[in-house]
Backbone atoms as SQL, in Angstrom:
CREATE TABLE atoms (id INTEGER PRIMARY KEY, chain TEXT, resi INTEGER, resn TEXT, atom TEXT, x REAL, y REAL, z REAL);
INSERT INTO atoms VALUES
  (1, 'A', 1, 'UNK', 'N', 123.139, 6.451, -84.757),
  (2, 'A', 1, 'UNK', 'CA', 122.093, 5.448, -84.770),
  (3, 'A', 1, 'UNK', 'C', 121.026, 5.798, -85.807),
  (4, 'A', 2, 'UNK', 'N', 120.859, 7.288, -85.891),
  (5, 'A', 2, 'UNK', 'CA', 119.526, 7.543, -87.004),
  (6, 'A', 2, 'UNK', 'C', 120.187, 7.430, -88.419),
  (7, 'A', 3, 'UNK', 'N', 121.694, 7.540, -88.773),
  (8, 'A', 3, 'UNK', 'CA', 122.039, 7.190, -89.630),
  (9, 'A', 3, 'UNK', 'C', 122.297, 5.780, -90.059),
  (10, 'A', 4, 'UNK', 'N', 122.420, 4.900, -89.037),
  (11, 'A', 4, 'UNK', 'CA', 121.974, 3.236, -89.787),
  (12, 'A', 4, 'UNK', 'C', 120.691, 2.761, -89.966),
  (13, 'A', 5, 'UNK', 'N', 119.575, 3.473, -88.860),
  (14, 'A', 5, 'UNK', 'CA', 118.308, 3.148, -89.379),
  (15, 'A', 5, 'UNK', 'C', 117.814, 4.044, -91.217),
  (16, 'A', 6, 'UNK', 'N', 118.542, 5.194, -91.249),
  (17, 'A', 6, 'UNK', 'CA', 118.054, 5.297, -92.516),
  (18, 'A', 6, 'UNK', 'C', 118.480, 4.452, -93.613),
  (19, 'A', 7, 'UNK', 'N', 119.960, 4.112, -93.502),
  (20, 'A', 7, 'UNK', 'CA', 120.433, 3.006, -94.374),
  (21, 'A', 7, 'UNK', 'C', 119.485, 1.782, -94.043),
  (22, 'A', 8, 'UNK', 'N', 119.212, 1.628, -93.198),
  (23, 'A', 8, 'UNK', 'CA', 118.282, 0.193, -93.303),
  (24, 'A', 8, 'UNK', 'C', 117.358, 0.687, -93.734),
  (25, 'A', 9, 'UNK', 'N', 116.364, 1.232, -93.841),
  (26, 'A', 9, 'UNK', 'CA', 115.417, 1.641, -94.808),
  (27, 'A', 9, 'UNK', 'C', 115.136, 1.628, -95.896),
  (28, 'A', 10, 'UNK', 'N', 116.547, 2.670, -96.231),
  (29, 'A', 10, 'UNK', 'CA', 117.051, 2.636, -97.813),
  (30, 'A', 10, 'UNK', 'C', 116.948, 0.931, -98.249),
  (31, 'A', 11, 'UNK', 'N', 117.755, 0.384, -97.597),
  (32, 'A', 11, 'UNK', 'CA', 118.248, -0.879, -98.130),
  (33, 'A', 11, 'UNK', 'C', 116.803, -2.023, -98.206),
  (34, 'A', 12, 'UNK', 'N', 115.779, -1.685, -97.585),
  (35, 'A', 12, 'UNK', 'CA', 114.745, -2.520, -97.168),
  (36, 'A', 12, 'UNK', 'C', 114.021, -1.881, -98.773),
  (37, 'A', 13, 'UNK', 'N', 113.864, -0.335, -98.991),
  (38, 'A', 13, 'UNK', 'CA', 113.175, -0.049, -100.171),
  (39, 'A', 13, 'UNK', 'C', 113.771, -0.404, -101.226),
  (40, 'A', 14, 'UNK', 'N', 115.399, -0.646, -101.165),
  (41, 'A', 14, 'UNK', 'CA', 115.855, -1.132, -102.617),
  (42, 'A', 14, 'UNK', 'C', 115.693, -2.766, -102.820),
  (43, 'A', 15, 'UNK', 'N', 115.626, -3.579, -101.618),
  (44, 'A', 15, 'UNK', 'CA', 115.138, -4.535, -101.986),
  (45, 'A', 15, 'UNK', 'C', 113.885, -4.955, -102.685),
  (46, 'A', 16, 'UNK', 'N', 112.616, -3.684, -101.670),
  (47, 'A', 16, 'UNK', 'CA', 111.450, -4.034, -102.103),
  (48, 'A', 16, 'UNK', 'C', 111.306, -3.998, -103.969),
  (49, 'A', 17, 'UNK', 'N', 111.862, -2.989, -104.216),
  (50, 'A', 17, 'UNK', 'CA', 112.245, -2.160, -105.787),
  (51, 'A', 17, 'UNK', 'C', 112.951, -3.522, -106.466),
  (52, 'A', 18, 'UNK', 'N', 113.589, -4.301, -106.026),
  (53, 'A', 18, 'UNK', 'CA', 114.447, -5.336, -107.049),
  (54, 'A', 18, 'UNK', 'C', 113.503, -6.492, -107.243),
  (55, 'A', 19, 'UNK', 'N', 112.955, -6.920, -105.810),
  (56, 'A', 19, 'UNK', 'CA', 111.821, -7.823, -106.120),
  (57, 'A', 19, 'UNK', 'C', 110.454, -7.890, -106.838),
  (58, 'A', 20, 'UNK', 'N', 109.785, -6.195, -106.706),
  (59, 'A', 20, 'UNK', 'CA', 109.141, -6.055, -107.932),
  (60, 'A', 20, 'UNK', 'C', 109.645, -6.355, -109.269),
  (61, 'A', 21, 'UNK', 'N', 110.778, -5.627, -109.486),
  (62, 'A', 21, 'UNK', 'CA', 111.873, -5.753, -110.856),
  (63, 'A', 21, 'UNK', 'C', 111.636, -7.297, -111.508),
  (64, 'A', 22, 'UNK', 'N', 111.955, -7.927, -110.738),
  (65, 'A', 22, 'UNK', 'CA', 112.445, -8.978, -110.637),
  (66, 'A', 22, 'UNK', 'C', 110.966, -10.345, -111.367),
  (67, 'A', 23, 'UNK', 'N', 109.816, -9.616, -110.739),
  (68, 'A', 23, 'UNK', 'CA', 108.661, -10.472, -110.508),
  (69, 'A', 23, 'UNK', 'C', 108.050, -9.811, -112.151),
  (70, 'A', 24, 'UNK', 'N', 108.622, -8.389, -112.523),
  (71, 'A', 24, 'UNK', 'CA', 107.681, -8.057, -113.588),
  (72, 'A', 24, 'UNK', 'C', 108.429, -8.530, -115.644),
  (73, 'A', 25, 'UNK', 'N', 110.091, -9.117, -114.665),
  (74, 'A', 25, 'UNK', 'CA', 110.538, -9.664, -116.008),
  (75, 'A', 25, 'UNK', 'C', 110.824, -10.491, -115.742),
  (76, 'A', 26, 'UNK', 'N', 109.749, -11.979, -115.371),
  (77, 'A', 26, 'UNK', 'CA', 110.086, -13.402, -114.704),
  (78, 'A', 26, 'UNK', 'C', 109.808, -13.475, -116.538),
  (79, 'A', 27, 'UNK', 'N', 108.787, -13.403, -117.068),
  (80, 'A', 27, 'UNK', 'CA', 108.962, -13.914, -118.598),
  (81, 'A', 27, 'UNK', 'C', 109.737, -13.566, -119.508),
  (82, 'A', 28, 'UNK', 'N', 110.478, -12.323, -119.006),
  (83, 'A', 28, 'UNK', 'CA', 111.774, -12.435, -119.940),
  (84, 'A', 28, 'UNK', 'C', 112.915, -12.901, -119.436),
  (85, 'A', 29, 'UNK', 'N', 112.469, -13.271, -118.284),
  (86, 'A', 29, 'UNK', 'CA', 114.254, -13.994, -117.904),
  (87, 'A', 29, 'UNK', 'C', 113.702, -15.561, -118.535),
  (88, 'A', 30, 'UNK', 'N', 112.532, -16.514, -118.206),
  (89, 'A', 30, 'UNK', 'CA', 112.030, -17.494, -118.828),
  (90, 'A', 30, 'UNK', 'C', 112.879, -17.692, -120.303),
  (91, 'A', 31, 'UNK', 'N', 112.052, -16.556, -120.852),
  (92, 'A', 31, 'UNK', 'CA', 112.460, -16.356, -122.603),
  (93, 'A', 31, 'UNK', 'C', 113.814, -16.626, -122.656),
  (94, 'A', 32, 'UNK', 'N', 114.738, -15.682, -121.903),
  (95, 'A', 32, 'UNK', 'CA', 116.337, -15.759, -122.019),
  (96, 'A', 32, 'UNK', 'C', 117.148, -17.463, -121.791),
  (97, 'A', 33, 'UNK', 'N', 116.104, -17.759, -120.421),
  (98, 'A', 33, 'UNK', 'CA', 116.475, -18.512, -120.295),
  (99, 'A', 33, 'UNK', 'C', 116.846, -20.625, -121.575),
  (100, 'A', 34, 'UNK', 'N', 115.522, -20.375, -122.288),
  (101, 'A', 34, 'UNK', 'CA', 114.965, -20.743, -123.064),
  (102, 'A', 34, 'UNK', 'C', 115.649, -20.489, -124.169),
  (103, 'A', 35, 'UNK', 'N', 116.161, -19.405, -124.739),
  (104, 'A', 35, 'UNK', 'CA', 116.967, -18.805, -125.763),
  (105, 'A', 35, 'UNK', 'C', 118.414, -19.677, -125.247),
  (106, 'A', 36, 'UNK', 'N', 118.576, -19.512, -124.316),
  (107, 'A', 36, 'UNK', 'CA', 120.318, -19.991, -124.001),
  (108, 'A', 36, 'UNK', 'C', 120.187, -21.600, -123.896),
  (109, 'A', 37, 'UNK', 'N', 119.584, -21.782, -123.687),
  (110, 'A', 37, 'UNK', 'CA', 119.263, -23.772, -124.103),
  (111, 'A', 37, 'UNK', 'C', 119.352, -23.647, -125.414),
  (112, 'A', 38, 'UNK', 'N', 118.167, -23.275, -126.189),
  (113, 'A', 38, 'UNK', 'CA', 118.239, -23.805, -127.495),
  (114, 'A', 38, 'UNK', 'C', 119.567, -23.163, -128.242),
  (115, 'A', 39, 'UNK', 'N', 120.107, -22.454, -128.069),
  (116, 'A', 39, 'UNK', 'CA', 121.809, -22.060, -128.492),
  (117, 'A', 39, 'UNK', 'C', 122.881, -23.007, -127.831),
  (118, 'A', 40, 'UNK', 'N', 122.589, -23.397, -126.795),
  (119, 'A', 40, 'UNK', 'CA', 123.951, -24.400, -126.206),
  (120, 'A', 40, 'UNK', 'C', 123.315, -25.866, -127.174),
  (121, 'A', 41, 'UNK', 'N', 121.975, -26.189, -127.390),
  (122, 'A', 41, 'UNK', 'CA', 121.633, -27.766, -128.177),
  (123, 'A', 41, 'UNK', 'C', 121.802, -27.275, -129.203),
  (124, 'A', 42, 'UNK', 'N', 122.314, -25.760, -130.088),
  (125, 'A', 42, 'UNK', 'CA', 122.263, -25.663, -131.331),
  (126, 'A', 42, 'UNK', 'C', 124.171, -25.811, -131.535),
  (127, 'A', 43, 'UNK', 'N', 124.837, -25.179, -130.715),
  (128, 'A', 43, 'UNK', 'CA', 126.294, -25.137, -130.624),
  (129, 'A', 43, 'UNK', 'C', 126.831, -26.819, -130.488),
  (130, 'A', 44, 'UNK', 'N', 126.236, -27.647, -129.793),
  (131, 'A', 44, 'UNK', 'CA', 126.071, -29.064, -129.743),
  (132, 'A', 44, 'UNK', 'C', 126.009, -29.657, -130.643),
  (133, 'A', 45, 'UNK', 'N', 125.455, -29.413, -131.616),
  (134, 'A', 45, 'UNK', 'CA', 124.874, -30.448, -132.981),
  (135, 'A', 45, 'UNK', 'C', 126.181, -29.765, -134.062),
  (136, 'A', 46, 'UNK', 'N', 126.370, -28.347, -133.578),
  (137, 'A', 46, 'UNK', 'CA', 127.948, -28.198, -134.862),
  (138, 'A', 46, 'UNK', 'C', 128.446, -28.608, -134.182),
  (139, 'A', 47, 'UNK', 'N', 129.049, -28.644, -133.581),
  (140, 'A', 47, 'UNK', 'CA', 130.231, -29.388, -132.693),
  (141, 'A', 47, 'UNK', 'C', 130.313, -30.766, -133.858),
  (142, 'A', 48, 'UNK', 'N', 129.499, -31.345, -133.098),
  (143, 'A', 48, 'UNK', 'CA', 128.867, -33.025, -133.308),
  (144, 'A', 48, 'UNK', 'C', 129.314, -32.829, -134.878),
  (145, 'A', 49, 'UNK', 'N', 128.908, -32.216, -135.618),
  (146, 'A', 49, 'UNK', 'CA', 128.690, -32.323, -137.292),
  (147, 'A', 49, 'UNK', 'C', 129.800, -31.899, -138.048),
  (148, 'A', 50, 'UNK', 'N', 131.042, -30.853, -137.347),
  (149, 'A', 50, 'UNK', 'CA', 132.243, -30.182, -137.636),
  (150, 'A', 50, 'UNK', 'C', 133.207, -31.607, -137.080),
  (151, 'A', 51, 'UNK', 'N', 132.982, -32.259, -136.092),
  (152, 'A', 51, 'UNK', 'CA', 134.024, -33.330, -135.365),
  (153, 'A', 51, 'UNK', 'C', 133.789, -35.017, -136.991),
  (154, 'A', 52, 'UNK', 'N', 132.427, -34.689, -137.317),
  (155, 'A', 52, 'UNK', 'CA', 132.229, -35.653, -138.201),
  (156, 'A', 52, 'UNK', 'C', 132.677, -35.070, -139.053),
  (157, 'A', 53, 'UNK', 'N', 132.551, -33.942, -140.069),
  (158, 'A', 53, 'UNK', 'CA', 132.956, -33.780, -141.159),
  (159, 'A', 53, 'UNK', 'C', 133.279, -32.304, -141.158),
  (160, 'A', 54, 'UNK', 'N', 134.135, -32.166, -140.808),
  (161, 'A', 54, 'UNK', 'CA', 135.299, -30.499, -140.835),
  (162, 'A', 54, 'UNK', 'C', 135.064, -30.242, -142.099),
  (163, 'A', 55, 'UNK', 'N', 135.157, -30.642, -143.239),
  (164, 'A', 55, 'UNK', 'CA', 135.416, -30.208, -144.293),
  (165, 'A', 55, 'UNK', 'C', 133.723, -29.501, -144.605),
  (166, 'A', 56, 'UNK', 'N', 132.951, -29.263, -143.774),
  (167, 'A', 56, 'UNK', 'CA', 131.655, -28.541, -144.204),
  (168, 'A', 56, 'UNK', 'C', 131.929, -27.656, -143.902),
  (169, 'A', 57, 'UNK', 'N', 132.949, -27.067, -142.966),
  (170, 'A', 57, 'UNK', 'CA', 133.622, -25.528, -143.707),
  (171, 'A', 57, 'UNK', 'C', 133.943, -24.679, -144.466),
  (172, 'A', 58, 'UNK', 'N', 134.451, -25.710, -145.322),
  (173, 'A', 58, 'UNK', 'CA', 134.546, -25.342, -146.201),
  (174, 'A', 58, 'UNK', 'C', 134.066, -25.289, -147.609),
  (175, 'A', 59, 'UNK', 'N', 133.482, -26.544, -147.858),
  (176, 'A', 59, 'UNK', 'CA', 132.605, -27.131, -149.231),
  (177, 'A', 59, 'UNK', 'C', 131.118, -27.409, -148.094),
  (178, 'A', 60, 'UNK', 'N', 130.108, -27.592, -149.182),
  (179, 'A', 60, 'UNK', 'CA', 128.919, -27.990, -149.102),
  (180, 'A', 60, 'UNK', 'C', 128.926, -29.529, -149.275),
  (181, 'A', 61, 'UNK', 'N', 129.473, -30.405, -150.136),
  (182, 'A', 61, 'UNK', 'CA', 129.814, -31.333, -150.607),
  (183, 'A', 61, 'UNK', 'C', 130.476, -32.198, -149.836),
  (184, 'A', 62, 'UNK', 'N', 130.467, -33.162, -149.730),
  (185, 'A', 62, 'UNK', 'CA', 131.794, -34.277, -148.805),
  (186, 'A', 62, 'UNK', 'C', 132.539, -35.036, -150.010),
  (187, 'A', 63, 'UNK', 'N', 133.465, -34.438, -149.813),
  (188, 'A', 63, 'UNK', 'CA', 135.360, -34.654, -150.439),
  (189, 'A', 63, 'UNK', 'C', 134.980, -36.047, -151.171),
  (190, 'A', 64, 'UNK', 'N', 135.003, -36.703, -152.661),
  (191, 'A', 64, 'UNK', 'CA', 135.049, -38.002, -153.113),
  (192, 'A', 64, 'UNK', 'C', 136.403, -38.654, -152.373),
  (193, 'A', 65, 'UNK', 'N', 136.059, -40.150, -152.821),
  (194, 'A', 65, 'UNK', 'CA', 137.174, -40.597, -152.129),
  (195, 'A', 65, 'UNK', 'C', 138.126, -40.702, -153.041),
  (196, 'A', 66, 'UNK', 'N', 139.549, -40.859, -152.556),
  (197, 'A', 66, 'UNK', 'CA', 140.933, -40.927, -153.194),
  (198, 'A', 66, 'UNK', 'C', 141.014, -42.251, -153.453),
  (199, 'A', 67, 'UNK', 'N', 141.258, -42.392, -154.595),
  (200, 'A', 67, 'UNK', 'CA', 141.820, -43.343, -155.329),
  (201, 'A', 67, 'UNK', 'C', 142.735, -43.809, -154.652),
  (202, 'A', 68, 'UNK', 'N', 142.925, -45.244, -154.616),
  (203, 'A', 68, 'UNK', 'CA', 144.120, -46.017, -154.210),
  (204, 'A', 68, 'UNK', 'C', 145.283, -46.378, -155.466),
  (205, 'A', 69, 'UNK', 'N', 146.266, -45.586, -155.380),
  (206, 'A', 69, 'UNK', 'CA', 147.598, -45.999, -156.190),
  (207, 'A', 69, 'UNK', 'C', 147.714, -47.223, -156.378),
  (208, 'A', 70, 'UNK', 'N', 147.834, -48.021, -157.967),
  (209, 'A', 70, 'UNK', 'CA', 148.250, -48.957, -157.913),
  (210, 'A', 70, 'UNK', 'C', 149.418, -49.677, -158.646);
């Protein structure tokens, strides 16, 4: 029995320890959080801009058009 009350103890101080943790990098999880938006709306817009024109892979330029054979 004195060995589960010390585990509960333990376990009550490692909580207390995570929730400080926790409360003293709320602005860097914010920041992170904030960072991973503007990377998923930045991965979004290539998407969007590679589905329109793939060839900005490769050239800077967009391909003239081909002549029609006549």
């Amino acid at each position: 029995m004195v060995a589960v009350q010390n585990t509960l103890t333990d376990a009550r101080g490692l909580l207390a320890n995570m929730r400080a943790m926790v409360r003293a990098n709320d602005d860097r999880i914010d920041d992170t959080m904030e960072n991973l938006r503007a990377a998923t709306d930045n991965l979004d817009q290539l998407t969007d801009t590679l589905k329109q024109r793939p060839w900005t892979l490769i050239r800077v330029k967009q391909p003239e058009d081909r002549k029609v054979p006549q």
